[in-house]
ROFIMAR-877573 format. One record per residue (C-alpha): y, x, z. Coordinates in nm, 2 decimals. Layout:
REM ROFIMAR-877573
Y|X|Z
...
REM end
This chain:
REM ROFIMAR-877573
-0.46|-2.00|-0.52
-0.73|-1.77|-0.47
-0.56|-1.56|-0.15
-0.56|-1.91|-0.01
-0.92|-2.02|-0.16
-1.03|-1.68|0.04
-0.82|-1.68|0.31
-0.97|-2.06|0.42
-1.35|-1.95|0.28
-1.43|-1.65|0.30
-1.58|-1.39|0.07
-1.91|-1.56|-0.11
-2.21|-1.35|0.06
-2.37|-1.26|-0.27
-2.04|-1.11|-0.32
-2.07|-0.90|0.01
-2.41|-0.80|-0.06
-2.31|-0.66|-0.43
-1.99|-0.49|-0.30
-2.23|-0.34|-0.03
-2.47|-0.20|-0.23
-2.21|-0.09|-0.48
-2.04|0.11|-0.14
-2.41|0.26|-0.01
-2.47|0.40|-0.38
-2.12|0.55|-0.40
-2.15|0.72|-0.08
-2.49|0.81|-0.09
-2.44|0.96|-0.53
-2.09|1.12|-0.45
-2.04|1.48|-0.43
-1.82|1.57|-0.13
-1.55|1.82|-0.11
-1.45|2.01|0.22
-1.14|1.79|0.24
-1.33|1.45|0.20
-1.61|1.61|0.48
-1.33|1.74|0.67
-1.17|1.38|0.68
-1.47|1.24|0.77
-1.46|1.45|1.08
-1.11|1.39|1.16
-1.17|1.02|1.16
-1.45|1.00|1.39
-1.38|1.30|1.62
-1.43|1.05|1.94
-1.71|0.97|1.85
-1.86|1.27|1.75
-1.74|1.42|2.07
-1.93|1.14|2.26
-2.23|1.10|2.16
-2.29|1.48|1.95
-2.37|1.29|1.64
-2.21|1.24|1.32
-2.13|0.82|1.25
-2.38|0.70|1.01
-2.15|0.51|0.75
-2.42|0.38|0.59
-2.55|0.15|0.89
-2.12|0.02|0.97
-2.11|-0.07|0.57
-2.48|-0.29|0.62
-2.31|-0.43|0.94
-2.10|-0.61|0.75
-2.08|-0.97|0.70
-1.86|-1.25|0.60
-1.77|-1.32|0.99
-1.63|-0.96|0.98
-1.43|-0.99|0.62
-1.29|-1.30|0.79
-1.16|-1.17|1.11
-1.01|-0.88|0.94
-0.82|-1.11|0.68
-0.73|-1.38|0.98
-0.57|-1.07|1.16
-0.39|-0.83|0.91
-0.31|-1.07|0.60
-0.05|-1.31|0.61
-0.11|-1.72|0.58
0.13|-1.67|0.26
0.07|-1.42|-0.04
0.36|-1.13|-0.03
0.40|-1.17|-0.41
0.79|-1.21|-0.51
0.90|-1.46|-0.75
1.09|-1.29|-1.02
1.41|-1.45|-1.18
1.69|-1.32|-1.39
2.00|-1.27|-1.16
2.28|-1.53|-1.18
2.64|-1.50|-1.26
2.77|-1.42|-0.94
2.52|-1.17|-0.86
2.59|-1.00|-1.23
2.94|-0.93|-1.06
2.89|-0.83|-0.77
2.67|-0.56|-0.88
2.92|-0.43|-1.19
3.21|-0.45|-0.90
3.01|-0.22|-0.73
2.91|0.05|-0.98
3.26|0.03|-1.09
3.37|0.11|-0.72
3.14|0.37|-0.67
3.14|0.52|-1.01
3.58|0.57|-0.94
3.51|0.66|-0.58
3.28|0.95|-0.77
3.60|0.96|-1.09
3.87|0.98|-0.96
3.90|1.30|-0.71
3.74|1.49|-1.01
4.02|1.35|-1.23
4.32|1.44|-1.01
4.14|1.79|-1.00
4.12|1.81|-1.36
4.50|1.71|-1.38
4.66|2.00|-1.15
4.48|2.24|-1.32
4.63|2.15|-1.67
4.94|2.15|-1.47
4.88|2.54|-1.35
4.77|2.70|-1.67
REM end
């Protein structure tokens, strides 16, 4: 209901403006490791290379907007939700799976067994 509800509508824009502002403070408060600079870099090499600058990530999260959220869910979300309805298996499925454990498991047994047997045999 509410993948739909926001798939159709959109993210409320008080909603963006909070979850920007939440983003800007995190970036801006956070203590960065060598790793999380070094990814950083990695990331936006091109663009580094082009223009000599490093991005300002600050000014892409304020670019945001609803219209942006949208196009993003329109193009890598599906129209239906990916969630799996669960449902206890039924009878046939039951035995189908204990036929094969019991396959596999003597595929596994039985070599081991003959080997077992010749050797009581020898001694």
């Amino acid at each position: 209901m509410l993948y739909k509800q926001l798939k159709q509508q959109g993210i409320p824009s008080q909603e963006i403006t909070r979850l920007k502002q939440k983003q800007i403070l995190e970036w801006e408060s956070k203590e960065k490791t060598n790793y999380q600079v070094a990814k950083i870099y990695r990331t936006h090499r091109d663009h580094i290379k082009k223009t000599g600058n490093m991005i300002n990530l600050i000014q892409i999260i304020e670019k945001i907007d609803s219209n942006t959220i949208s196009t993003v869910l329109q193009k890598h979300f599906p129209e239906q939700s990916l969630f799996a309805i669960l449902r206890p298996y039924n009878i046939w499925e039951i035995i189908l799976r204990l036929g094969l454990i019991i396959i596999l498991s003597s595929i596994i047994a039985l070599p081991i067994f003959n080997w077992l047997k010749k050797r009581r045999k020898i001694g």
